[in-house]
C-alpha positions as CSV (number, residue, x, y, z in Angstrom):
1,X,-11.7,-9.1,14.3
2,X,-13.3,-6.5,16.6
3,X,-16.8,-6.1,16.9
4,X,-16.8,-2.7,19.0
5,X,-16.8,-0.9,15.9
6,X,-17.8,-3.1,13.1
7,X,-20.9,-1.5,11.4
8,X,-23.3,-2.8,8.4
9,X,-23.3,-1.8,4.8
10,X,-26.9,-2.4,3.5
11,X,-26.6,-1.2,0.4
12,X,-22.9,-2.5,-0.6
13,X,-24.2,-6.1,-1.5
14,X,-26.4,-4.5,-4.0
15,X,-23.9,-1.8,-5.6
16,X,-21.3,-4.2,-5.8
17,X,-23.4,-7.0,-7.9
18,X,-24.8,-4.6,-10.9
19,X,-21.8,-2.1,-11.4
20,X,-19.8,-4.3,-13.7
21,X,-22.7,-4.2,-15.6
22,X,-21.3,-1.2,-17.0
23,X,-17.9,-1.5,-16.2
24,X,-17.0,-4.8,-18.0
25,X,-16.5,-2.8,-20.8
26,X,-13.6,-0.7,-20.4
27,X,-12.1,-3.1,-17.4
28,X,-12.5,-6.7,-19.0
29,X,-15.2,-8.3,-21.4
30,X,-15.3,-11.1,-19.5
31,X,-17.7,-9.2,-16.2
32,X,-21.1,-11.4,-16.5
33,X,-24.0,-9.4,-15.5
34,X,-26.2,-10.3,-12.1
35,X,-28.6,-13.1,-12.5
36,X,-31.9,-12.0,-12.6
37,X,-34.1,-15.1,-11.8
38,X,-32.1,-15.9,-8.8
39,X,-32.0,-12.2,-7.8
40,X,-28.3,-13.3,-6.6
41,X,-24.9,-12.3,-8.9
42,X,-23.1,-14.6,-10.7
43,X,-19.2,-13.9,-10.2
44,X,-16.8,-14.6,-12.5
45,X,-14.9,-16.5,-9.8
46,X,-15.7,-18.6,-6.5
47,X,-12.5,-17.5,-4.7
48,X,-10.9,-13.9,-4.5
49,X,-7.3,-13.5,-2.4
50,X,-7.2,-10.0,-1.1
51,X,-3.7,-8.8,1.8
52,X,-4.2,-6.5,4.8
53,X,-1.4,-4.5,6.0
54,X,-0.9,-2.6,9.0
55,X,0.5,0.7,6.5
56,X,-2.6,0.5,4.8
57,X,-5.6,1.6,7.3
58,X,-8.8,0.7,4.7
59,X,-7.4,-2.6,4.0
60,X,-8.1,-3.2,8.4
61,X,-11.6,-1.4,7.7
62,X,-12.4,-3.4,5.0
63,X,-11.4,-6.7,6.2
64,X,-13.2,-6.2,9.7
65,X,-16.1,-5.0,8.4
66,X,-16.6,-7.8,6.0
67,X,-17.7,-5.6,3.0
68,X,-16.1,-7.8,0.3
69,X,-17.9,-10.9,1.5
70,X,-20.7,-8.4,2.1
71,X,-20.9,-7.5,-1.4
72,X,-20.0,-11.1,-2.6
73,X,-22.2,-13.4,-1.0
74,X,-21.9,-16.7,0.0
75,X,-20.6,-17.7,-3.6
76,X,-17.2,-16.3,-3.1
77,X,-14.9,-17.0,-0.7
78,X,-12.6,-14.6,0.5
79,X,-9.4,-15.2,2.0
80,X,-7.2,-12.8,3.5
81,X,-2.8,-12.8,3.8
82,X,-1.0,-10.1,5.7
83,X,1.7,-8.2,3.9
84,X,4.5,-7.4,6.1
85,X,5.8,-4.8,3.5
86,X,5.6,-3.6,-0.1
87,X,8.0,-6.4,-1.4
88,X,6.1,-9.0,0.5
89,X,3.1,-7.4,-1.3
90,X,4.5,-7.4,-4.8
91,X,5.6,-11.2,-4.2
92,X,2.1,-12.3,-3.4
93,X,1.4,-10.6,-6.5
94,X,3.6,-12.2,-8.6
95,X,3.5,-15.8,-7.4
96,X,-0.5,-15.5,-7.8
97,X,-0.9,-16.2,-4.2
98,X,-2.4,-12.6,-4.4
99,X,-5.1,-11.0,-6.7
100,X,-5.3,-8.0,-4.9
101,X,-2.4,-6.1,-2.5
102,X,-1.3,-3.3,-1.2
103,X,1.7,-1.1,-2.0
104,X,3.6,2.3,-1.9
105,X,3.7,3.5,-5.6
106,X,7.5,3.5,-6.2
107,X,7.3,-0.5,-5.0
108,X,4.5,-0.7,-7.6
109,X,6.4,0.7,-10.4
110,X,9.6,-1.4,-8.9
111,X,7.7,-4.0,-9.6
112,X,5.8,-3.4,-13.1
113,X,9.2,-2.2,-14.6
114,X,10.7,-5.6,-13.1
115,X,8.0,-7.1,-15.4
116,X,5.4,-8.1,-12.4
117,X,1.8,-7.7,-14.7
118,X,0.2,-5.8,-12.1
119,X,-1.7,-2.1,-12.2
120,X,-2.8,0.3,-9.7
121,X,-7.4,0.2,-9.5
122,X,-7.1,2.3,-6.4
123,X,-5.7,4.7,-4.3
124,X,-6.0,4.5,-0.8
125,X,-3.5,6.9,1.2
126,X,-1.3,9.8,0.6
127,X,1.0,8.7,3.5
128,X,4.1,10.5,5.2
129,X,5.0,6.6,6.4
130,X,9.0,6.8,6.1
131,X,11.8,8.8,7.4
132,X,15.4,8.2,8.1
133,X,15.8,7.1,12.0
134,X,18.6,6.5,14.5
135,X,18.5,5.4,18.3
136,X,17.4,7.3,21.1
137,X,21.5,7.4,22.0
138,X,22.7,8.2,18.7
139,X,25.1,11.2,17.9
140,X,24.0,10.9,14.0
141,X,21.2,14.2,13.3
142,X,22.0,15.0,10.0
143,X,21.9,13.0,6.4
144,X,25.7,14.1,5.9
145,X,26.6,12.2,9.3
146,X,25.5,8.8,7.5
147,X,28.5,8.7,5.2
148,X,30.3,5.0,6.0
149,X,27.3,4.1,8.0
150,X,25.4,0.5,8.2
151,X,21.5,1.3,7.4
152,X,18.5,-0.9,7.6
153,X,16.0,-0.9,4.6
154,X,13.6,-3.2,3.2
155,X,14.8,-3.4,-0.9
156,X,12.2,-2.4,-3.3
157,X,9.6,-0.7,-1.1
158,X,9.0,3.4,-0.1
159,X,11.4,3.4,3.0
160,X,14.1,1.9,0.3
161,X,13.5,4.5,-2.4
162,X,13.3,7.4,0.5
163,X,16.5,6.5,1.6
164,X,18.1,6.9,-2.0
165,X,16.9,10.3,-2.2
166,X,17.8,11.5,0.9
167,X,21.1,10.5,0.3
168,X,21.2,12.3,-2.5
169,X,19.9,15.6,-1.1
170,X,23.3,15.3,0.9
171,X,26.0,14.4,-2.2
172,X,25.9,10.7,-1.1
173,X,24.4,7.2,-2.6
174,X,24.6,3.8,-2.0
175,X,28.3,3.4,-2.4
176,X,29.1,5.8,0.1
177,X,26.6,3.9,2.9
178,X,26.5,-0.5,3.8
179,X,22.5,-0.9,3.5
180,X,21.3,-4.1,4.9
181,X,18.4,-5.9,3.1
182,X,16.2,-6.6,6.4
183,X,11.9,-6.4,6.5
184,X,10.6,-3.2,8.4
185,X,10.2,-4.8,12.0
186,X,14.1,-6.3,11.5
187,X,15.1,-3.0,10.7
188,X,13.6,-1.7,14.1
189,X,15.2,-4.7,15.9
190,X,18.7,-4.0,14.6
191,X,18.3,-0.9,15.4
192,X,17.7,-0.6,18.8
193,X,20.0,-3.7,18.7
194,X,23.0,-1.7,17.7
195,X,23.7,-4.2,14.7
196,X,22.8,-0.9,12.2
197,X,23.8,2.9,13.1
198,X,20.4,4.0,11.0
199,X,17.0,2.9,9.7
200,X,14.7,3.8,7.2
201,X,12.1,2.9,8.7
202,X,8.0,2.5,8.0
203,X,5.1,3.7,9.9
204,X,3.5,2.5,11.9
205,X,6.6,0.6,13.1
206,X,8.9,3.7,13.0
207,X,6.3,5.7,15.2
208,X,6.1,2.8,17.3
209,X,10.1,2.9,18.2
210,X,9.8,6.6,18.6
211,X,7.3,6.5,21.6
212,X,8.7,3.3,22.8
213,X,12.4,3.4,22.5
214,X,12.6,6.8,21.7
215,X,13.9,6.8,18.6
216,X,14.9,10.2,16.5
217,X,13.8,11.0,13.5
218,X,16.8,12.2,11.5
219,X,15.1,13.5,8.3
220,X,11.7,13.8,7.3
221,X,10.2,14.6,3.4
222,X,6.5,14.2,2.8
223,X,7.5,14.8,-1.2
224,X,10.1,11.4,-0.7
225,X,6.8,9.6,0.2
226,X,5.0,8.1,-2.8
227,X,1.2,7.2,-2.6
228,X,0.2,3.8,-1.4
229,X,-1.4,2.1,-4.1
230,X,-3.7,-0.9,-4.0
231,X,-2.8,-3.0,-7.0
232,X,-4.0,-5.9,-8.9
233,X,-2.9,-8.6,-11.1
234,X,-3.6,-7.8,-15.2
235,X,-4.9,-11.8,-15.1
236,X,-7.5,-10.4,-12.3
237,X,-8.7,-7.2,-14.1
238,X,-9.3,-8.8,-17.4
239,X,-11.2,-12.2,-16.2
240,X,-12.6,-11.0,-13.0
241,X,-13.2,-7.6,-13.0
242,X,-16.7,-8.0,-11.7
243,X,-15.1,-8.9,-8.0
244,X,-12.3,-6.3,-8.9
245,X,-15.2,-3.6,-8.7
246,X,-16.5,-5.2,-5.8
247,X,-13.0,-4.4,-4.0
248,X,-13.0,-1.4,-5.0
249,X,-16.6,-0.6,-4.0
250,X,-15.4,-1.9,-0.5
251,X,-12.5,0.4,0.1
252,X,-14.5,3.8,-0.9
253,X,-17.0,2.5,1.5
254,X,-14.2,2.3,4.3
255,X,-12.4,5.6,3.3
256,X,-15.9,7.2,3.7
257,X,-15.9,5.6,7.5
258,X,-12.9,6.0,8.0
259,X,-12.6,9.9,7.9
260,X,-15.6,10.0,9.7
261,X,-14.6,7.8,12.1
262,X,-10.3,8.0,12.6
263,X,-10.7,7.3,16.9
264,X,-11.5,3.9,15.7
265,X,-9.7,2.9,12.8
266,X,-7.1,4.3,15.2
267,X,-8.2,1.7,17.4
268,X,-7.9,-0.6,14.6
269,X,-4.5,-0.2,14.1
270,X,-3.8,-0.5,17.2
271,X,-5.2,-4.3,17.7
272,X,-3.5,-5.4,14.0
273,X,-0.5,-3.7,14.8
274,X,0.1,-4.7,18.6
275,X,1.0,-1.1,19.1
276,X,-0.3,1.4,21.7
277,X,-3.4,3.4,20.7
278,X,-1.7,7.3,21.4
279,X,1.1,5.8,18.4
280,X,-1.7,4.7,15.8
281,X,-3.9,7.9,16.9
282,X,-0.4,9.3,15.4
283,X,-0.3,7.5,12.4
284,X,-3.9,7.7,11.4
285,X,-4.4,11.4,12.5
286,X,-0.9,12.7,11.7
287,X,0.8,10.5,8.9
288,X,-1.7,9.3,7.2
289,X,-4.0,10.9,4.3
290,X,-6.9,9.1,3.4
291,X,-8.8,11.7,2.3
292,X,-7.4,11.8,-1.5
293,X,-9.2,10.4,-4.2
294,X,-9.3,7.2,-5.1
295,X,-8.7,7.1,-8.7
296,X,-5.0,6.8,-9.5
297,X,-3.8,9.5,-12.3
298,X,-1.5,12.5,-12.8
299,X,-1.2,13.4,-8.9
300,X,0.5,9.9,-8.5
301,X,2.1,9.8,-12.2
302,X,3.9,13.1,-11.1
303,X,5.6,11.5,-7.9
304,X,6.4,8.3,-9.6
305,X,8.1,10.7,-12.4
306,X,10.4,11.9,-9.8
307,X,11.6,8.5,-8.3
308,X,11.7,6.8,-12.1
309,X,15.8,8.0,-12.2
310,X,16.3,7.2,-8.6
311,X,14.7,3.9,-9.6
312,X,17.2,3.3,-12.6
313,X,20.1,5.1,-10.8
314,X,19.8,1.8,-8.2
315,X,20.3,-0.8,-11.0
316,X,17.4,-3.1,-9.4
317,X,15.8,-3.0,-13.0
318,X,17.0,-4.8,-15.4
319,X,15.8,-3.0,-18.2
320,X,16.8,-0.1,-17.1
321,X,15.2,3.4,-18.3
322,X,13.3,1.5,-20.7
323,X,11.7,-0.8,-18.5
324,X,10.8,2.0,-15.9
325,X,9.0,4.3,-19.2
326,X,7.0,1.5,-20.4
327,X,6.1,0.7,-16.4
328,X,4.6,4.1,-16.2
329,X,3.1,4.2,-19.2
330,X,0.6,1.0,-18.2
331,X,0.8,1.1,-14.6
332,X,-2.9,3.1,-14.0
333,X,-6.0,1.5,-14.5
334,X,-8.8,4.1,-13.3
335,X,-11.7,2.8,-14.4
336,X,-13.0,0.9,-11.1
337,X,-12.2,3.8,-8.9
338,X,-14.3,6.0,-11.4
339,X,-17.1,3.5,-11.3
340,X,-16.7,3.3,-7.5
341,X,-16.1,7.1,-7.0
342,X,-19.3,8.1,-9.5
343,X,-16.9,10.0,-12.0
C-alpha cells in the first residue's frame, strides 16, 4: 500500500464503535453496544472479509488508508480479496468467502434474482465504466456493423448487460452476435489478439487499451451504465451489522477524500491497476462519479427498472420475471448509509 498519500482518521475509530448503538434496530437486533468499562467496542465478530477492485476507486481508499481496521481495532481482523469483476464479486458473495463486495447494480440484481441473499448498504459511484470497443485497425464504427460478429464479455456483470442494450438500440440481440464468456482483461487480450472482432469492455481496462493500443470506442451510453453498488450478504447485515456500519462509515470517509483529493486516488489506481497515471487521471476525473449519495434508493431502483426486461429477455434467470420483481423489491437496504450519511 502506498504511504505518499495515506492520511489518519481520528475520529473514525470512535464513530464507527457507538453508531450501531442506534442502528441495530432497523439493520439487525443482534448489533451489541460498545463496552463501557473497557472503553473498547465489542464486535459482533472477530473477522470481517471485505474485496477491493480496480472499478471501484473508495474500495483502493479505503483499503490503503486502513479505516476499517481503523475503526475496528485490534479485535477484528480484516482481510482483503480482489475482485477481478462483478461475477467474481457476486461469487465471493455467494460462496461466503465474501461479506462485503463490490458490484455494478444490474450484476447485483443478476445476482439477487439468481437467488444470491445479498443487498445493496451503499452506493459508491455513478460510473460511465463500459462501452462497446474494437481495435485500433478495425473497419467496425457502428452497432449495426456487429451483426455475425464474435464479442468479448464477461456474463452477468455491467459490460454484459450494456452490450444487450446496445444491441438492441440497433434491431439486434444475442442470436444475431457469437459472445464469448471471457473476464474483462481476457476480453482486452483477445482483442487486440484478433481472436474477437469486438469487446465490451470495463474501465479502467478499456481506457487502458485505448491509450495503449489505441483502441476505438464504438458506442458509448452513460444511461446503459448502472450504478456500482457495494453489497453485502443478508447473513452479514442481520448478525453483524455493527462492523457492517463500520464499512460503511469507512467508505463515506473515503468518498469525502476522495473528491477532495482525485490527483491521488488517481494515483491510486494507477499502482492497483498497473496502468499509467494520464489513463486513471481519465477514469477517476472523466468516468467516474463519486460524488452521488451514498444511500441506495429510487435514483438506482429507476436504472435497475430499465435493465429488469433486458435481464429476463437473456434467460440467465431462472425464474424469470418473477424472480427479477421480487429481486427488486428486496435488493436496498438504506439504513447504514443513512446512519453513515446523517439522514
Amino acid at each position: 500500500m502506498s504511504t505518499l498519500i495515506r492520511r489518519t482518521v481520528p475520529t473514525l475509530a470512535l464513530v464507527g464503535a457507538m453508531a450501531m448503538v442506534a442502528t441495530g434496530c432497523v439493520a439487525g437486533e443482534n448489533a451489541p453496544a460498545p463496552a463501557a468499562a473497557s472503553g473498547e467496542a465489542e464486535w459482533s465478530t472477530d473477522t470481517v472479509t471485505v474485496d477491493w477492485a480496480t472499478y471501484n476507486p473508495l474500495s483502493l481508499v479505503v483499503r490503503d488508508q486502513g479505516l476499517i481496521e481503523a475503526a475496528l481495532g485490534d479485535g477484528v481482523e480484516v482481510e482483503w480479496v480482489q475482485s477481478a469483476g462483478s461475477n467474481k464479486a457476486n461469487e465471493l458473495l455467494r460462496s461466503g468467502s465474501a461479506d462485503v463486495a463490490s458490484t455494478a447494480g444490474s450484476a447485483a440484481l443478476f445476482a439477487r434474482a439468481n437467488g444470491s441473499p445479498i443487498k445493496v448498504i451503499d452506493i459508491y459511484s455513478q460510473p460511465e465504466w463500459s462501452a462497446l470497443v474494437v481495435g485500433a485497425d478495425s473497419e467496425i464504427t457502428s452497432v449495426e456493423q456487429l451483426e455475425g460478429a464474435s464479442i468479448a464479455a464477461t456474463k452477468g456483470t455491467d459490460p454484459y448487460f450494456f452490450l444487450l442494450q446496445a444491441l438492441e438500440t440497433a434491431g439486434l440481440s444475442l442470436d444475431d452476435v457469437e459472445v464469448q464468456n471471457l473476464q474483462h482483461a481476457d476480453g482486452r487480450a483477445a482483442l487486440e489478439g484478433g481472436s474477437v472482432d469486438a469487446w465490451a469492455g470495463l474501465d479502467p481496462i478499456m481506457a487502458a487499451a485505448e491509450v495503449e493500443s489505441g483502441a476505438q470506442l464504438i458506442y458509448r451510453n452513460v444511461d446503459f451504465n448502472t450504478y456500482g453498488f457495494l453489497n453485502a450478504t443478508e447473513d452479514f447485515i442481520e448478525n453483524h451489522a455493527d462492523v457492517a456500519q463500520v464499512i460503511v462509515d469507512a467508505y463515506e470517509e473515503a468518498r469525502a477524500w476522495a473528491l477532495e483529493n482525485p490527483e491521488e486516488t488517481a494515483a491510486l489506481l494507477a499502482e492497483a491497476a498497473g496502468i499509467a497515471p494520464v489513463v486513471a487521471a481519465t477514469v477517476i476525473e472523466e468516468r467516474s462519479n463519486l460524488d452521488v449519495s451514498g444511500v441506495p434508493g429510487a435514483d438506482q431502483l429507476a436504472v435497475l427498472e430499465k435493465i429488469a426486461p433486458v435481464i429476463v429477455e437473456s434467460g440467465d434467470v431462472a425464474g424469470g420475471q418473477e424472480a427479477v420483481d421480487a429481486a427488486l423489491e428486496s435488493i436496498i437496504e438504506d439504513s447504514f448509509a443513512k446512519q453513515a450519511t446523517g439522514q
